[in-house]
NUDO-207454 format. One line per field, with one value per residue (C-alpha): residue number from 0; x, y, z; residue in one letter. Coordinates in steps of 0.05 Angstrom, whole numbers, padded with zeros to 5 digits. Each point is the difference from the previous one (the first is absolute). Example, Ala and Ser with C-alpha at 12.3 -4.5 7.8 and 13.67 -1.06 7.14 Angstrom:
2
i = 0_1
xx = 00246_00027
yy = -00090_00069
zz = 00156_-00013
aa = A_S
END
This chain:
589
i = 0_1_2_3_4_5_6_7_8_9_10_11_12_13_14_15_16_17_18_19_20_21_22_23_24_25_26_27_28_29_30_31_32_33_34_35_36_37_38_39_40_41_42_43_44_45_46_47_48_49_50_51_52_53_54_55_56_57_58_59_60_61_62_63_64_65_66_67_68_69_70_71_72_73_74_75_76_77_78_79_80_81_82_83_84_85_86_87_88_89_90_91_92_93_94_95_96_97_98_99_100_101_102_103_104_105_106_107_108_109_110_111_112_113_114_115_116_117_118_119_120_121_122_123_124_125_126_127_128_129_130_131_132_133_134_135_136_137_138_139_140_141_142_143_144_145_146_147_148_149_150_151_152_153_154_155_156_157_158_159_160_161_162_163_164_165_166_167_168_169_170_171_172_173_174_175_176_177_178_179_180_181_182_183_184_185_186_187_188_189_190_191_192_193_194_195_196_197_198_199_200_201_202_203_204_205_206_207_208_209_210_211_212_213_214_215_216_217_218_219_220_221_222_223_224_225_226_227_228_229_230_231_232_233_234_235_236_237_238_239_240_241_242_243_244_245_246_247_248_249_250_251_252_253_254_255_256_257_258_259_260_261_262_263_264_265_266_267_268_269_270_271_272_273_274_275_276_277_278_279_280_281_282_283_284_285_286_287_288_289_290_291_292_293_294_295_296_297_298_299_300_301_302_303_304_305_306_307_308_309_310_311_312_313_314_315_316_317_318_319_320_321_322_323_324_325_326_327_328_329_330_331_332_333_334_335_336_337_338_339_340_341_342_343_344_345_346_347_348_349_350_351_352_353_354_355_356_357_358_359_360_361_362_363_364_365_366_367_368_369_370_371_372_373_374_375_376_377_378_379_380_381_382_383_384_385_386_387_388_389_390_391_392_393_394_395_396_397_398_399_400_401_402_403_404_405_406_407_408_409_410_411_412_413_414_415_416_417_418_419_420_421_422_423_424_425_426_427_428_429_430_431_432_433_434_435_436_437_438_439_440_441_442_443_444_445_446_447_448_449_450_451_452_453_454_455_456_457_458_459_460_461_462_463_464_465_466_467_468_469_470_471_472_473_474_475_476_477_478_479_480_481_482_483_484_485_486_487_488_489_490_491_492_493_494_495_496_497_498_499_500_501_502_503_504_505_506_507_508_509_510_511_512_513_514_515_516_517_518_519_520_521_522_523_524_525_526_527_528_529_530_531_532_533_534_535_536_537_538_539_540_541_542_543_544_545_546_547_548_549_550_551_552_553_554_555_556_557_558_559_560_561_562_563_564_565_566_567_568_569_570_571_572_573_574_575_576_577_578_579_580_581_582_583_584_585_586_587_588
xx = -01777_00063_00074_00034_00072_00064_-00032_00039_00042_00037_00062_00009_-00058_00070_00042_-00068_-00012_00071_-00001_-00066_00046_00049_-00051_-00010_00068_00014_-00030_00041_00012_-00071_-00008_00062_-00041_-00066_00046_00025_-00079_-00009_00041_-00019_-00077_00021_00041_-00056_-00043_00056_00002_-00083_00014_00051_-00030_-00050_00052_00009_-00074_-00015_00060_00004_-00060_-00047_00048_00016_00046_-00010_00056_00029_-00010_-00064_-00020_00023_-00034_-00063_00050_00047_-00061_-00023_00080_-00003_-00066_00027_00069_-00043_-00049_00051_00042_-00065_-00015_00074_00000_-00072_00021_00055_-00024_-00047_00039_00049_-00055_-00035_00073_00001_-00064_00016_00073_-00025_-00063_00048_00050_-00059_-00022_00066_00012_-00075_00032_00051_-00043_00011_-00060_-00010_-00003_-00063_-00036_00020_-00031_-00070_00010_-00049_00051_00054_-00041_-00014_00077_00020_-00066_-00014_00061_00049_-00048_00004_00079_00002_-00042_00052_00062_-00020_-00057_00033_00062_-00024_-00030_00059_00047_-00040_-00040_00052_00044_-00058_00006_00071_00003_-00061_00026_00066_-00036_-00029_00064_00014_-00054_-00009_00045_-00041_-00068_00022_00040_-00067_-00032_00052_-00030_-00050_00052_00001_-00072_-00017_00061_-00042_-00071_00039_00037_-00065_-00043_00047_-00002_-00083_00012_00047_-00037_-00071_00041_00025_-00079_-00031_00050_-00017_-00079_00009_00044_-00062_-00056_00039_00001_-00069_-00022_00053_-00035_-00059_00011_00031_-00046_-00065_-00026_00011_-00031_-00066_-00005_-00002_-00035_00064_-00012_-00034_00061_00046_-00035_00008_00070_00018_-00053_00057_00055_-00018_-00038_00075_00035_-00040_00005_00079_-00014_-00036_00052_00061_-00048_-00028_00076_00025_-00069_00022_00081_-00003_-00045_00048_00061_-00041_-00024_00070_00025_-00069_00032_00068_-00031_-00037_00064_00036_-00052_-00004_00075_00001_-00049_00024_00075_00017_00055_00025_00017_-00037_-00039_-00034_-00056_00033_00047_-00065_-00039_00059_00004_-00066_-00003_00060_-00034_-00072_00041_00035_-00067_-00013_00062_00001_-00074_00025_00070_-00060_-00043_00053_00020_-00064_00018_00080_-00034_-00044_00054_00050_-00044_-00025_00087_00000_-00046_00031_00075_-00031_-00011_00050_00059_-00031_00047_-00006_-00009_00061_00047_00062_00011_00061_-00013_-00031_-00040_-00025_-00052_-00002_-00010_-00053_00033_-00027_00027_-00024_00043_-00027_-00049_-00032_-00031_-00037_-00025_00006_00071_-00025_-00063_-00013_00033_-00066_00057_00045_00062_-00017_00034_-00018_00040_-00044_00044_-00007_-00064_-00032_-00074_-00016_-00057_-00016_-00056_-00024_-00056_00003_00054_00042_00061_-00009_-00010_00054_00047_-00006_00006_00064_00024_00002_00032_-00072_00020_00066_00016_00011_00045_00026_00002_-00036_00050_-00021_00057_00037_00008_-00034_-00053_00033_00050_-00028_-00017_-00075_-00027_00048_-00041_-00073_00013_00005_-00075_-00063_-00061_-00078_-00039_-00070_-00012_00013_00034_-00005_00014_-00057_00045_-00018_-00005_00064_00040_-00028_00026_00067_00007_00053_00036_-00013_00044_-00046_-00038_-00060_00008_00031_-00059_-00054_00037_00005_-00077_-00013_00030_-00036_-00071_-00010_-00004_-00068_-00024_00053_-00028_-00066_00014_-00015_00075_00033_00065_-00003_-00064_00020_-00030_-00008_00017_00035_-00036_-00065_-00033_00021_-00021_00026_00019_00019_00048_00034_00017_00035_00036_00023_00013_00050_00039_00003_00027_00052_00031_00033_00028_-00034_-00070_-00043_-00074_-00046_-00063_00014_-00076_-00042_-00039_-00024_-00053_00005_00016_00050_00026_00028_00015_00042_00033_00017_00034_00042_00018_00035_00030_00021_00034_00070_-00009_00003_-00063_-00032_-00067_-00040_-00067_-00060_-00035_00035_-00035_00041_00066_-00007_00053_00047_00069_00005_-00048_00033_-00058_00015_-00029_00016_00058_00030_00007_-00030_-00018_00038_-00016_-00039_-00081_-00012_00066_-00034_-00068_00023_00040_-00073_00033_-00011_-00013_-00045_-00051_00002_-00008_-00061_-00034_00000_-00028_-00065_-00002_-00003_-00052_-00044_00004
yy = 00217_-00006_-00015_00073_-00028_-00004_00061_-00013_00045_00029_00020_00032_00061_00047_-00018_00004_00069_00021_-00015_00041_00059_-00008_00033_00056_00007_00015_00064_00009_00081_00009_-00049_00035_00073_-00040_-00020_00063_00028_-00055_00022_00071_-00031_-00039_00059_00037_-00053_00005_00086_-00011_-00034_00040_00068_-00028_00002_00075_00011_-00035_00022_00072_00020_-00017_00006_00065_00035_-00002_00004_00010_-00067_00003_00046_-00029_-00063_00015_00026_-00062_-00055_00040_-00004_-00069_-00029_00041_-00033_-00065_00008_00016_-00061_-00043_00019_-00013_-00068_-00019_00007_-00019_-00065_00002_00013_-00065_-00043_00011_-00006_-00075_-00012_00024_-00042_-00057_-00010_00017_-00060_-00039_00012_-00013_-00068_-00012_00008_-00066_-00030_-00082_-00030_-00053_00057_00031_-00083_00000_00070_00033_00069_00019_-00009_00039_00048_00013_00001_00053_00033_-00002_-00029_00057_00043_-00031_00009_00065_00005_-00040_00037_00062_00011_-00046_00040_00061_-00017_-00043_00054_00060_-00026_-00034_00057_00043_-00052_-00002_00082_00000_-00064_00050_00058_-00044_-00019_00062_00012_-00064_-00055_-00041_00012_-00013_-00070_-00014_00013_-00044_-00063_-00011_-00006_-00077_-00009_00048_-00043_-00075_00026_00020_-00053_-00036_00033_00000_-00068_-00003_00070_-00030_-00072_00032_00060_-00073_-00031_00071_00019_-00076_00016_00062_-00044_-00041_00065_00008_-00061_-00005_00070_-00013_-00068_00039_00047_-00037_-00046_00042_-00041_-00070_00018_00022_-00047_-00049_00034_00000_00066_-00032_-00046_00053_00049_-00049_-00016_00077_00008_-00062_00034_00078_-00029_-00028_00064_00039_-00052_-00003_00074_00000_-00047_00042_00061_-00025_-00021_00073_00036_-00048_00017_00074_00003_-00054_00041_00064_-00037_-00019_00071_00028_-00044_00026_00072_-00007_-00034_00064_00043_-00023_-00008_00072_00023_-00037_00005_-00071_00042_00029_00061_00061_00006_00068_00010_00014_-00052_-00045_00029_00001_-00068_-00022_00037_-00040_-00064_00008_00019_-00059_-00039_00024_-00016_-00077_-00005_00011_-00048_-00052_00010_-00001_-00079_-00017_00044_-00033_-00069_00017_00029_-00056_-00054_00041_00001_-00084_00005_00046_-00020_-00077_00028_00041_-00047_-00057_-00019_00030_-00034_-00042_00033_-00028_00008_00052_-00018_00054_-00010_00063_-00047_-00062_-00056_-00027_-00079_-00031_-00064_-00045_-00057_-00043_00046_-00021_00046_-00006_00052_-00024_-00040_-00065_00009_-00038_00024_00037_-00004_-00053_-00009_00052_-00003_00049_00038_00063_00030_00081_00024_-00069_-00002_-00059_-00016_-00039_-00035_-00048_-00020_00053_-00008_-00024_00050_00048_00065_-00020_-00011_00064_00039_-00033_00052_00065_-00040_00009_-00067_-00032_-00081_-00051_-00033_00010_00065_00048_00038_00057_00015_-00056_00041_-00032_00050_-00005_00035_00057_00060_-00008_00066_-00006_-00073_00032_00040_-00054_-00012_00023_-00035_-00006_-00031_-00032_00053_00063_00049_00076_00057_00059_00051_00011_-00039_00019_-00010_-00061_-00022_00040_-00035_-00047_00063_00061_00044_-00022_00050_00012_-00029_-00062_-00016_00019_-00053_-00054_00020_-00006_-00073_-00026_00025_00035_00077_-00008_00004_00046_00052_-00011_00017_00076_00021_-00053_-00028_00048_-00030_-00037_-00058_-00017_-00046_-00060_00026_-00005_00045_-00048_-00073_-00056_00003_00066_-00011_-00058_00041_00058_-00057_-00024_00071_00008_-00067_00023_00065_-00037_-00025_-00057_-00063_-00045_00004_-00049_-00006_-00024_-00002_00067_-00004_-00033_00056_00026_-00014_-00044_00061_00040_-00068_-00008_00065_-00001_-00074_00035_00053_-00051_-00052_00072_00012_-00077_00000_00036_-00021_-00051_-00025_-00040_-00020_-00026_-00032_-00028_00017_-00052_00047_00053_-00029_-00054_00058_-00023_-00015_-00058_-00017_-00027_-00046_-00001_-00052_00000_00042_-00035_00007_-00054_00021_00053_00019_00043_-00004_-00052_-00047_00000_-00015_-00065_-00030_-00012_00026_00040_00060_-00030_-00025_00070_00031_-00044_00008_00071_-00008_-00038_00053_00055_-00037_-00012_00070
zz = -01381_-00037_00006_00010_-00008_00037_00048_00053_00064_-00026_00046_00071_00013_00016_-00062_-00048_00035_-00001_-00085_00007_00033_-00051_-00049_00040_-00001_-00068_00008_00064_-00011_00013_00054_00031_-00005_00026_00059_00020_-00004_00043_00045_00006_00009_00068_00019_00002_00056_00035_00002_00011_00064_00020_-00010_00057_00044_-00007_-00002_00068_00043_-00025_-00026_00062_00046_00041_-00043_-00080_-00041_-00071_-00023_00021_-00044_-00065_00012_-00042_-00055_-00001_00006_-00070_-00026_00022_-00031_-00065_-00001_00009_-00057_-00051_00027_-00011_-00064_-00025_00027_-00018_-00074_-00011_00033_-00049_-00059_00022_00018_-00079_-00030_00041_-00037_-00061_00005_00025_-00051_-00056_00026_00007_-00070_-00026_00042_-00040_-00065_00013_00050_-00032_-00036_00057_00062_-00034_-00009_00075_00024_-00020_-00037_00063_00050_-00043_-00013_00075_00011_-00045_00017_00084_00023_-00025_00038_00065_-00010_-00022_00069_00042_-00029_00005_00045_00054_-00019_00016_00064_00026_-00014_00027_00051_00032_-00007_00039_00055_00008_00000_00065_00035_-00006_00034_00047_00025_00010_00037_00049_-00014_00049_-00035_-00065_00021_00030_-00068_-00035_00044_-00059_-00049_00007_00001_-00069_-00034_00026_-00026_-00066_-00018_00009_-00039_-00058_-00013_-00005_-00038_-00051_-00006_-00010_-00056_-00038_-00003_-00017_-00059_-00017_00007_-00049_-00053_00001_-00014_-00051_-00036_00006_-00029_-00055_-00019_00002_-00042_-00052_-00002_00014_-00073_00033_00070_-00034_-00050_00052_00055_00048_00034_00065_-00001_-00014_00055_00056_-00020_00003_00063_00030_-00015_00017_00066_00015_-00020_00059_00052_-00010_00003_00067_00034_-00017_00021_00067_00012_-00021_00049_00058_-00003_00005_00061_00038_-00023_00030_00062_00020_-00013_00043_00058_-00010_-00001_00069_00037_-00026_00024_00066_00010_-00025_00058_00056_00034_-00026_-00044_00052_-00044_-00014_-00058_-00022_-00040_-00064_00006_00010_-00054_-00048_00015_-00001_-00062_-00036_00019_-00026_-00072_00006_-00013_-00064_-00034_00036_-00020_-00069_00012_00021_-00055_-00044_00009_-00046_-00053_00005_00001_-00059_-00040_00020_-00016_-00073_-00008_00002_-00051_-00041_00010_-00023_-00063_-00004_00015_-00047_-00047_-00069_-00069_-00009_-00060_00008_-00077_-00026_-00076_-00038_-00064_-00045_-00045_00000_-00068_00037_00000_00059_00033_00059_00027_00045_00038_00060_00061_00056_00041_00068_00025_00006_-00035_-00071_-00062_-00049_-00055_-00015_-00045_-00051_-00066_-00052_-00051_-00032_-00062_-00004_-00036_00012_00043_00043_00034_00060_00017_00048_00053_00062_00039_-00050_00026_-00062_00035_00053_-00064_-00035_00073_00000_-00063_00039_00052_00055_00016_-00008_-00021_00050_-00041_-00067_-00038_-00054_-00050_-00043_-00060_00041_00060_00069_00012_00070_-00016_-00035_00026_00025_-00029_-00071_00001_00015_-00055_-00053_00020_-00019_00043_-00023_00052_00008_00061_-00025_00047_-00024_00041_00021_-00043_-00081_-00054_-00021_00060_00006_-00074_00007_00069_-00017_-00041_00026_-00045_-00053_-00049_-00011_-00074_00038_00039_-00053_-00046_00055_00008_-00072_-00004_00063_-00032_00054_-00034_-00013_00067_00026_-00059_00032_00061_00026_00025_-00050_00015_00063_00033_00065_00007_00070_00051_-00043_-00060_00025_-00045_-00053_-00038_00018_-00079_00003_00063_-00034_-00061_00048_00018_-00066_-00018_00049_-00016_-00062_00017_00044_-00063_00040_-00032_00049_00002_00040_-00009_00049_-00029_-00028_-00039_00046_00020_-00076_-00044_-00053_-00061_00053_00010_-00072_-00008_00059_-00021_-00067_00034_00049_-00060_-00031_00070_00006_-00071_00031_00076_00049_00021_00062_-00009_00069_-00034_00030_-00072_-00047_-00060_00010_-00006_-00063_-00042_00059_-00030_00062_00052_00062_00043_00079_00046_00069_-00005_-00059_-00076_-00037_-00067_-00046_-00067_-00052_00006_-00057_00021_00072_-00022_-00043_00057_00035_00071_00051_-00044_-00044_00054_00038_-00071_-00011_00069_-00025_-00062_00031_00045_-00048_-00045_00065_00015
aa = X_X_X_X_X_X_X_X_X_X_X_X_X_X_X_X_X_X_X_X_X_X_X_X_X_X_X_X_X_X_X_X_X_X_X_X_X_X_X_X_X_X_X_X_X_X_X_X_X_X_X_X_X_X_X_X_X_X_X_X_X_X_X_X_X_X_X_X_X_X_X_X_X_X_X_X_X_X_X_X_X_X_X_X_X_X_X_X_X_X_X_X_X_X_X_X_X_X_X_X_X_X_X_X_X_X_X_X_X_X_X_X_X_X_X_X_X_X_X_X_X_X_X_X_X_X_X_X_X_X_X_X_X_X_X_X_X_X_X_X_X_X_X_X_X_X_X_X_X_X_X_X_X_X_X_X_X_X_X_X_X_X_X_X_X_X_X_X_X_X_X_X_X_X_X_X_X_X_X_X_X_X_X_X_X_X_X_X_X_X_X_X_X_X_X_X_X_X_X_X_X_X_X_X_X_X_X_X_X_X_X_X_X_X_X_X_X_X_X_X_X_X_X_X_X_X_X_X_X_X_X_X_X_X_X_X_X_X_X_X_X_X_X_X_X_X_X_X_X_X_X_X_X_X_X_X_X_X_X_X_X_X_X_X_X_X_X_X_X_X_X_X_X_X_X_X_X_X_X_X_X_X_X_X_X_X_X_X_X_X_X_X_X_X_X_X_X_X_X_X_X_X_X_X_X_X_X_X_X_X_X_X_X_X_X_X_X_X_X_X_X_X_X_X_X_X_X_X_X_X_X_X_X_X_X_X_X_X_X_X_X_X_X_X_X_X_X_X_X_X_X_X_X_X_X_X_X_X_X_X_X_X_X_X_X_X_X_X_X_X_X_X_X_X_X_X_X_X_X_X_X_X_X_X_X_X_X_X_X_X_X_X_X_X_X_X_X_X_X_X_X_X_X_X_X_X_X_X_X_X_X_X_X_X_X_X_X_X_X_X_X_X_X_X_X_X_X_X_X_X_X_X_X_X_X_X_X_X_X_X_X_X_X_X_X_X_X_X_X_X_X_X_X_X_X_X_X_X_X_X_X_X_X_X_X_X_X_X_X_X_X_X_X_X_X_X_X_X_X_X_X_X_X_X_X_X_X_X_X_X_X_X_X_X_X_X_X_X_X_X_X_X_X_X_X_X_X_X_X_X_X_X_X_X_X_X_X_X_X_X_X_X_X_X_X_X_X_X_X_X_X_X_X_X_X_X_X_X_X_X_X_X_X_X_X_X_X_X_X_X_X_X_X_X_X_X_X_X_X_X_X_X_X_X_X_X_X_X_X_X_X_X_X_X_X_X_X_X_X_X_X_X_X_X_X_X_X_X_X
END
């Protein structure tokens, strides 16, 4: 369907599990208390068992005694010591496990925040989504969950196969035989558990993607009658979810019932050893019992040590996932110069970058020289490398060769946010935020007032609508503002550049989206803002940027034309016949 990445295995299931662990562990004074609860909890199978020892001997036998008597009253003691134990353990397991989730999805978030450019071209939003989303909580599952019953359950069978012992070391060596066997079926198991965990978290990065694309797009599918394509691609995909689903369950329904087989086998050898003189040593009745008794509660807690390998494998597989992401490699910012506010002088020698080693170079020994205050434009057929240029500013990308200096310092070597905040960014796709008006103009400066972002309002032209509206600059305007104009949306946008009050400004298209009248109103207000900043102008409309001071012409990655609107037109180049082929077009239309 699509190319999720470098998604790959990542590290040893134990060392994955033990970093897993190692979250849990940072709340270690409650995991410490869980423990001892724990402990109390298999203390208490262990008593259960051996109160039948009591019951049996003493109780039926010829003479009753003391002990006998309390029985009733310490089997109520004992399943009240039990249920308090419970309780303590069950939450604070509870209370770790949603700290893990709440940890992880914040480090997640963060990791988000410096993710590179090129890691989110190389992985659907989907399939990050899913990670930060159903992955943390097959962890949180796997660290504390598998925790839990790890620690208590095998502390339950450790405290019986102790009684046991005590009771018939023969019998319970004989027990012991299965040992090998339960640790084969295992170790089996947990590959298929672990390789099927991998294609299902896969198979739910993919849902994802698909109701995301949906959704966004709900316009486009309608418009062109793509819901019968879109319902079998979804019918695919969710028909693949459940049969993943079915394989790990049939595997999980078969696995318990072999584990319990081989333990009903065991059971009926002890029995019958028990009842015959193959001991050779006398066994009473409550020493039987007792025993018996200690060995049907050891089921339980190795159904649950069983059952618990496919939550470990789902929660170890979810951590490769997660620890991907996590360990990527941040944005690089190796720069240690800081800049307040910069002049705004811009200068590119010999730029060239490719995105790919080995692949071809989309720019190519860029010169340019942009004074402070001055606006350029660049133009050029599609693909020209003039969106790859200007992401080369705010350092998304960095140069292959050669290097861009603003105030004569190598934007390398600036700090990365100091340098962000030199810019101010229009685009042709509008981003806004499902917050308020307000917040979505004050985004760039939040400690702005509320004069500040009526003014920046006022000089997009974009008050007049905001007046209309019912809640004003507090109505929230959806998804991406999609309660909004396209027109509208790209004057929020404006507004908030302008509230920036950055000396580098870089306009993509910045009016594409508005009518012809908002369209001058809002080129009046950007020639103001122009006057005393830098300015970047990416142009597919060669109308819009005639009041240019310089127009810089790309073509295939190189410059080949630089100057003002009318010098460019009289030098019958490049310019001049893309100006023209717009021309005709606009007098067909």
């Amino acid at each position: 369907m699509r190319n999720r990445g470098p998604l790959r295995e990542y590290g040893s299931g134990w060392s994955v599990y033990r970093r897993l662990l190692s979250y849990a562990f940072y709340y270690w004074p409650i995991l410490v208390g869980a423990t001892v609860t724990m402990m109390i909890m298999a203390g208490t199978e262990a008593g259960f068992a051996a109160l039948m020892k009591p019951l049996m001997d003493e109780s039926f036998g010829v003479a009753e005694s003391d002990l006998a008597r309390w029985i009733p009253l310490l089997l109520i003691l004992l399943f009240a010591v039990r249920g308090v134990a419970e309780f303590g353990a069950t939450y604070s397991m509870r209370y770790v496990a949603r700290q893990i989730v709440k940890r992880l999805r914040r480090e997640l978030f963060e990791r988000l925040l410096v993710m590179p450019v090129q890691r989110f071209q190389h992985q659907s939003s989907g399939e990050l989504i899913s990670r930060l989303t159903y992955n943390v909580e097959q962890v949180a599952g796997a660290a504390t969950d598998g925790f839990s019953v790890l620690v208590k359950d095998t502390l339950t069978v450790l405290v019986l196969l102790a009684w046991m012992f005590y009771l018939s070391v023969v019998l319970t060596l004989t027990i012991l035989v299965i040992v090998p066997l339960v640790v084969l079926v295992v170790n089996l198991v947990s590959k298929q558990f672990r390789r099927l965990s991998h294609r299902i978290q896969g198979n739910m990065s993919d849902v994802t993607h698909v109701t995301q694309e949906v959704i966004e797009g709900h316009r486009v599918v309608r418009i062109f009658g793509g819901e019968t394509y879109e319902r079998e691609r979804f019918e695919g995909i969710n028909e693949g979810n459940r049969r993943l689903h079915m394989r790990m369950e049939g595997i999980k329904a078969a696995y318990v019932p072999i584990i319990q087989f081989i333990v009903a086998v065991v059971l009926s050898l002890i029995i019958w050893m028990a009842t015959s003189d193959i001991l050779g040593e006398q066994i009473t009745a409550g020493t039987f019992v007792s025993f018996l008794t200690a060995m049907l509660l050891l089921l339980t807690p190795i159904r649950r040590l069983s059952n618990i390998n496919a939550t470990l494998q789902r929660g170890i597989a979810a951590g490769q996932n997660i620890f991907a992401v996590l360990d990527e490699v941040p944005e690089r910012d190796a720069g240690h110069v800081p800049m307040e506010r910069a002049r705004g002088a811009l200068r590119l020698e010999n730029v060239s970058f490719r995105y790919e080693p080995g692949g071809p170079d989309v720019l190519r020994d860029i010169d340019l020289d942009i004074q402070p205050g001055e606006s350029v434009a660049l133009v050029g057929r599609s693909g020209s490398g003039k969106t790859t240029l200007v992401n080369l500013l705010p350092r998304f990308f960095h140069p292959t060769r050669g290097r861009i200096l603003l105030d004569g310092h190598d934007i390398e070597d600036l700090r990365l946010r100091d340098l962000r905040r030199q810019i101010a960014y229009v685009g042709q796709d509008v981003t806004l935020f499902a917050d308020t008006i307000a917040a979505n103009i004050a985004y760039g400066r939040v400690e702005s007032t509320e004069a500040e972002v009526r003014e920046a309002a006022v000089a997009a032209h974009a008050l007049e609508f905001i007046e209309r509206l019912p809640d004003g600059f507090d109505t929230l305007i959806g998804e991406n503002g999609v309660l909004l104009s396209g027109g509208q949306r790209q004057r929020l946008a404006i507004a908030r550049a302008l509230l920036r009050d950055a000396p580098l400004l870089i306009l993509d298209e910045a009016t594409s989206a508005l009518d012809n009248e908002s369209e001058r109103m809002v080129q009046a207000a950007l020639r103001t803002l122009m006057h005393t900043r830098t300015t970047v102008i990416i142009a597919h409309r060669l109308s819009t940027i005639e009041h240019a001071d310089r127009i810089v012409v790309l073509d295939a990655g190189r410059v080949m034309e630089v100057g003002p609107h009318a010098d460019l037109l009289a030098r019958d180049g490049i310019y001049t016949h893309l100006y023209q082929l717009q021309f005709r077009d606009a007098e067909a239309d």
